[in-house]
N, C-alpha and C positions, 0 to 999 in steps of 0.2 A: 865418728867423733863423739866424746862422752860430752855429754849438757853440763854447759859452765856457769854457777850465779856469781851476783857482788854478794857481798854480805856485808851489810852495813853494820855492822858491827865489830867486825874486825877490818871492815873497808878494804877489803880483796876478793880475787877474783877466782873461785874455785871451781874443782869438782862436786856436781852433785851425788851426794851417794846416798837416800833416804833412810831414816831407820830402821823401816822394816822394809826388802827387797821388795819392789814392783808397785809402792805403796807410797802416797803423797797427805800427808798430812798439811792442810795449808789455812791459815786464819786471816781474815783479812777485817780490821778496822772499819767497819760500816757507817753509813749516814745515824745522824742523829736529827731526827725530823721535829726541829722547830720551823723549819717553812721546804720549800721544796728544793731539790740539788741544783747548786749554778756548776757552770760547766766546769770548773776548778775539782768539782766532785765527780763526774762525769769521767774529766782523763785518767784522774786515779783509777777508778773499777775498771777502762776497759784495758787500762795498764793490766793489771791483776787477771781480766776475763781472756787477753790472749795467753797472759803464761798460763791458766787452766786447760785452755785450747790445747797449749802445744806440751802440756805434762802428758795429758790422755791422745794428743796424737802422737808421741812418742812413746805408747804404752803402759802407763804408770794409767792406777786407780786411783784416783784422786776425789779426797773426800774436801768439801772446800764449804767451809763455813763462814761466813759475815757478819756482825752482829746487829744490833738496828738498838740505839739508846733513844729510849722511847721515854724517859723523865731525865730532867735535869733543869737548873734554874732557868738557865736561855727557855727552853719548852713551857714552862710554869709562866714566865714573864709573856710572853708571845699569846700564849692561850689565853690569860688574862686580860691582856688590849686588846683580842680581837672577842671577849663575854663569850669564850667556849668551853667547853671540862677538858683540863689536861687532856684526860685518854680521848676524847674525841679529834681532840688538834693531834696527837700523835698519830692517831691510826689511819688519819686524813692524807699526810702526811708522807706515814709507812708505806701506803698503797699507791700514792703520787709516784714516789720515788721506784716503787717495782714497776709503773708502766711503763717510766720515764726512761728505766734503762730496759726494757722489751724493746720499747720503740731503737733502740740503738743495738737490738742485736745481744745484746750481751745474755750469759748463761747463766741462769739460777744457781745459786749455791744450792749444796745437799740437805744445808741447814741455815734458817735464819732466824738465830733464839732473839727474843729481847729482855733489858735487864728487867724488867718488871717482873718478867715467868720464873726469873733465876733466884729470889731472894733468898729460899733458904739456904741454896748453894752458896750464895756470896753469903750470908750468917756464920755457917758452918767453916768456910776458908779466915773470914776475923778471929772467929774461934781459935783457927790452929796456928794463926801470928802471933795471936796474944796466946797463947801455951806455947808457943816456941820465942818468945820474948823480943818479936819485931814490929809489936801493936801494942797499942794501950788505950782504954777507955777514958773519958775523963768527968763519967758520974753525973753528965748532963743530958747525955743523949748521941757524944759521939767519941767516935774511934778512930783515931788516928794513925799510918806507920812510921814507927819512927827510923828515921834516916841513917841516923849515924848508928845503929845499932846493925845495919849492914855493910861489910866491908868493900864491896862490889856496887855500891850503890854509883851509879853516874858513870861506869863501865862502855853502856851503849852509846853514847854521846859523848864521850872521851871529858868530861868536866869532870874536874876536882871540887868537892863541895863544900868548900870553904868559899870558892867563887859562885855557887850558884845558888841564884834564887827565884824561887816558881812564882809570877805576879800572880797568878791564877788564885793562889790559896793566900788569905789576909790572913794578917792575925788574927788569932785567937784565943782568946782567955784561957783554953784547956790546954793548948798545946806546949808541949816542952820546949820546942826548936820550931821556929819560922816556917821551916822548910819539910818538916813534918806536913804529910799530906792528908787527904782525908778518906777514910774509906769509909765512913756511913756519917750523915749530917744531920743533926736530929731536927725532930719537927719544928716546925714555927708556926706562929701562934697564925699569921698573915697568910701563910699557903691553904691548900681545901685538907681536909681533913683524909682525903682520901688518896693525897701524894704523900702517902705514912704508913710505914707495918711497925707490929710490935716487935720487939727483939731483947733480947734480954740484956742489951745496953742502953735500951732505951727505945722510944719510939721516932721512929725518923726514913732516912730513903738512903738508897743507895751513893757513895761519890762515883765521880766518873771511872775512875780505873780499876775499880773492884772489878765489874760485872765482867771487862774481857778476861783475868787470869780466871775466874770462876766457871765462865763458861767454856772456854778454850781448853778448861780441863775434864770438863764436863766430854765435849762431844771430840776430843784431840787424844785426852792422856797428860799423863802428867808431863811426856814429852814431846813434839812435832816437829816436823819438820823445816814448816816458814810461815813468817809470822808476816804481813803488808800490811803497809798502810799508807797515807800521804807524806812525804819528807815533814811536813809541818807538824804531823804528832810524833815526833821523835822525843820530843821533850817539852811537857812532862808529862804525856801520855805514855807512850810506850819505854821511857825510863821504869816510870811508874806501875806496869804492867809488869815487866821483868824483876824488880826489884821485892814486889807483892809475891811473885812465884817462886824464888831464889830464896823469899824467906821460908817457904812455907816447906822447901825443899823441894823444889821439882826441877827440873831441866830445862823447861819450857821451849822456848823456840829453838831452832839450833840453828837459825838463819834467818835474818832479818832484811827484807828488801822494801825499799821505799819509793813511790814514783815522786819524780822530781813534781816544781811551781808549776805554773801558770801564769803566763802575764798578756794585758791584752794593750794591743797599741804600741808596745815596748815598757809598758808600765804591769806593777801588783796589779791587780785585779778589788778595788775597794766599793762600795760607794758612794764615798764621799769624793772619787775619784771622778764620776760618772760614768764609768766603765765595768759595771758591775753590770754581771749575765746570767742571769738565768738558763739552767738547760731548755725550758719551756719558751723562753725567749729566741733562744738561738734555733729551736727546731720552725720556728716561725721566717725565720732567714735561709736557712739552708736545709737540703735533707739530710733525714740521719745518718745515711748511707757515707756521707760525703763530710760530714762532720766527724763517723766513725774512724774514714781513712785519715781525715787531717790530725784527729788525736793519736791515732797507734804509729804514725808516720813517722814521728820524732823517738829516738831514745828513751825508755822509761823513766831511765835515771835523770835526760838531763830536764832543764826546766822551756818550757813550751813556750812560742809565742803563738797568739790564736790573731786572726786578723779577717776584713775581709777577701783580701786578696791572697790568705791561705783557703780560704773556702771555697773560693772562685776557682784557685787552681783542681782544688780537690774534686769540686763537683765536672769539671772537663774531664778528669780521668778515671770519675766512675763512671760517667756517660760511655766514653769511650771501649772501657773492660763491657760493659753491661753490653753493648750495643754488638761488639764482636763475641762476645762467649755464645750471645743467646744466637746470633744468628748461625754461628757455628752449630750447635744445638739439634735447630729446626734443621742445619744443610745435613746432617748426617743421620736424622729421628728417622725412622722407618726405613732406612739405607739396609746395605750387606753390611756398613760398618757401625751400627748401632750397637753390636757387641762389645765396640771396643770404650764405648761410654763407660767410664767407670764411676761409684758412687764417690764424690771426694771425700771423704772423709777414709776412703781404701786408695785413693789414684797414688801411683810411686810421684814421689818430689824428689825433683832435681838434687842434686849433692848439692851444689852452691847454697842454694836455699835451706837446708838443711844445717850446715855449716855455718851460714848466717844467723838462723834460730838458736843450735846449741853454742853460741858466742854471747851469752846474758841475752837473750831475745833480740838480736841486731836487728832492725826488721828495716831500718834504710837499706843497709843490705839484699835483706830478704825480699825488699819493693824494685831493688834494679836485676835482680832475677826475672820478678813477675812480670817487668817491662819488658826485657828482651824477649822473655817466652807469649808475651801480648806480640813484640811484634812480628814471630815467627808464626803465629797462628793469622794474624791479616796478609803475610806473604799466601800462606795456604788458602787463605780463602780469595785474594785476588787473582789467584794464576788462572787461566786458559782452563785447564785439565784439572779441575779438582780431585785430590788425595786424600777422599774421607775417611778414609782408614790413618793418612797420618794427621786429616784435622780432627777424628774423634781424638785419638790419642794425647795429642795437643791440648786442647782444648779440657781434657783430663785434669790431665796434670798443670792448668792455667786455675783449674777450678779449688783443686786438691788445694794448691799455694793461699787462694785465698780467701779460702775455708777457716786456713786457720787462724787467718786475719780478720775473719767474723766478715767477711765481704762477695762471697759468693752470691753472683747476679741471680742464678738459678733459684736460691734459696729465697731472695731478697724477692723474687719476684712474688713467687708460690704465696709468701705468709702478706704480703701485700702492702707488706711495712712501706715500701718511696714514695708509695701514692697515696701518702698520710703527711707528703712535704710541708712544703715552704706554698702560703697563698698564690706566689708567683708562678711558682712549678704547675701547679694545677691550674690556673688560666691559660700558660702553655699548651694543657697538654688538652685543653675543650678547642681551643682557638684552632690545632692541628688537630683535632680527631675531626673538628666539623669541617675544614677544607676536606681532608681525605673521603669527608661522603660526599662531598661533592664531586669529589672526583672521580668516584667508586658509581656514580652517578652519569654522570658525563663519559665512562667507558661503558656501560650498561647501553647505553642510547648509541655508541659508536659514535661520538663524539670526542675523538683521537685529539683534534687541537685542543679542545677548553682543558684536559687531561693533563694534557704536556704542560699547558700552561703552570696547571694550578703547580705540576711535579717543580716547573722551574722558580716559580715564584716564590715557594716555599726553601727550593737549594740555594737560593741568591739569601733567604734569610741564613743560612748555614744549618739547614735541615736537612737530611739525606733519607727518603724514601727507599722502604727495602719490599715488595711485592714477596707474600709468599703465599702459601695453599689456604689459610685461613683467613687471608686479606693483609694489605699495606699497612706496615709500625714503622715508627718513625723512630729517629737518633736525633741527636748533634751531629756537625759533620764531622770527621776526624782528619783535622788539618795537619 
């Protein structure tokens, strides 16, 4: 089956064919770090970190850039009530936001420019608007594009632009038309003197939507393949992106995917709502692990509800995958059938699952795959006569599935990311390790009853003990 995207731009559902054979060009809208990512930013990236996933697990090179807006008013205003320098609060910040998505798994882009590094780049693209006649200066310090001097303008968002107008951008004195955007803002007298270059229209800083066509052409080409971001900057970000590129004459994206909202409780996600989340918040409630399945669980496209009782389910069924892979793992490690381990990121995947993935990324789909093949792998490990040769294989191909889903237990174990949870998780997991020496105590002494005891008292909590050559781990029980 050939891999099928939406294209929000022409809002259907195609073939992907990239432009150059075997070859993925992909940009994705990045954080802009005036404080740290709430989880609204969170399902966007790891929206975006499985299609990466499953472009290079279906063989494509894929080069996957992000950008990181490291100045802009929100940044300048924030830095200033908290008495920091702009670039300290950004770089704070920048670095918050790459641990933030480590801890959840997610894969480094190849490239993470910020607009601050790009200026002369965004300089020299103003340059080729205003000599191709879709920019103008206005002899104070800023440069605007102008709108109607493109026929395709409001294209991507299907607006007519007589109807549309950007609140984002006030008036202003230079501008010809309202809805004229800004691509460089000149300085002011009230910012630090050092959120300013010179430029030969004056002295001032980047607008928001220059630096992506500038650097997108930078490390893309003047053309790529797909452009993401959250539904919410469709307009007038990434109008405004397109429209900057189309004038200057390039191609730019040739497919645009957007991951759907967020809402929590059945509501926007605000805080004036009091429903406002922080990633850093929510890794304090649930592990990431678990958090990871509840975000990639839903459709990309459509819009999310997050809750606790999605979390709760979530975190039962990575106990559960975790608890059968690994002991599958250890049942067949130093076997005759340890050969047939395969590394997942090589294991063959089911056709279903497959089929599910090249359908816009289905991954509800792709999750009732992973269940059935979870529960053909605990038939294998409950039987009488265990078939380690068809649980290594199993167990394979259970891992390969949800690898691509950034959820393989194996991995999750090694980098030591779950046991970086939730406060609660970890007084769990002191509360059972300290019974288990006791217990590990109490068979030492051949003391069989206090043993049993402590096994039962812990399975009536819904704990299930698994004995193996390196000593007693513990699960949830799998009800």
């Amino acid at each position: 089956m050939t891999l099928r995207l939406h294209d929000s731009a022409t809002r259907t559902l195609s073939d992907f064919i990239p432009l150059t054979e075997g070859k993925v060009g992909l940009y994705v809208c990045g954080p802009t770090v005036q404080d740290g990512p709430h989880i609204g930013h969170v399902r966007t990236f790891l929206a975006f970190d499985v299609l990466v996933r499953w472009l290079r697990r279906s063989g494509y090179d894929v080069t996957y850039v992000r950008n990181v807006t490291d100045i802009d008013d929100k940044i300048l205003a924030r830095a200033e009530q908290e008495g920091r320098p702009w670039w300290a609060w950004s770089i704070q910040h920048e670095r918050l936001f790459g641990e933030i998505m480590d801890r959840f798994g997610a894969v480094r882009p190849d490239y993470e420019p910020r607009a601050t590094g790009h200026v002369p780049e965004q300089v020299d693209f103003m340059q080729l608007l205003i000599d191709r006649g879709h920019a103008y200066a206005d002899g104070e310090g800023n440069v605007y594009f102008d709108v109607r001097s493109l026929p395709e303008y409001g294209s991507l968002t299907n607006q007519s632009l007589d109807d549309m107008i950007d609140d984002l951008e006030a008036p202003e004195r230079g501008k010809r038309d309202r809805r004229d955007f800004a691509l460089w803002k000149q300085a002011k007298a009230d910012e630090p003197e050092s959120a300013a270059w010179n430029t030969p229209f004056g002295r001032g800083r980047p607008g928001w939507h220059l630096e992506c066509s500038a650097m997108s052409r930078k490390y893309l080409g003047e053309s790529f393949d797909i452009h993401g971001g959250g539904l919410d900057l469709r307009f007038p970000h990434h109008e405004n992106e397109q429209a900057q590129s189309f004038g200057a004459g390039y191609g730019f994206a040739q497919r645009w995917m957007h991951a759907g909202m967020l809402t929590v409780d059945g509501m926007k996600m605000g805080k004036s709502l009091g429903n406002f989340i922080t990633a850093e918040e929510a890794l304090t409630q649930s592990s990431p692990q678990a958090i990871r399945l509840a975000m990639v669980s839903s459709h990309y496209r459509s819009d999310m509800e997050f809750n606790s009782r999605i979390l709760g389910d979530a975190e039962t069924v990575i106990a559960r995958l975790d608890a059968s892979v690994l002991r599958a793992v250890e049942a067949v490690d130093g076997s005759s059938a340890s050969a047939e381990l395969i590394d997942p990121a090589e294991a063959d995947l089911p056709e279903a699952f497959v089929a599910a993935m090249d359908d816009d990324l289905s991954v509800a789909d792709a999750l009732a795959v992973i269940h059935r093949t979870h529960a053909d792998l605990n038939t294998l490990l409950g039987a009488k006569q265990q078939d380690l040769t068809a649980i290594a294989r199993t167990v394979s191909s259970l891992r390969g599935m949800l690898d691509v889903l950034g959820l393989d237990p194996v991995q999750w174990r090694a980098q030591s990311t779950r046991t970086s949870g939730t406060a609660a998780e970890d007084a769990l997991d002191a509360l059972v390790t300290a019974q288990l020496e006791e217990r590990a105590q109490a068979r030492a002494a051949k003391d069989w009853a206090a043993a049993d005891a402590i096994r039962e008292r812990l399975g009536a909590a819904g704990i299930t003990i698994e004995d193996g050559a390196d000593g007693a781990r513990w699960s949830l029980t799998d009800h």
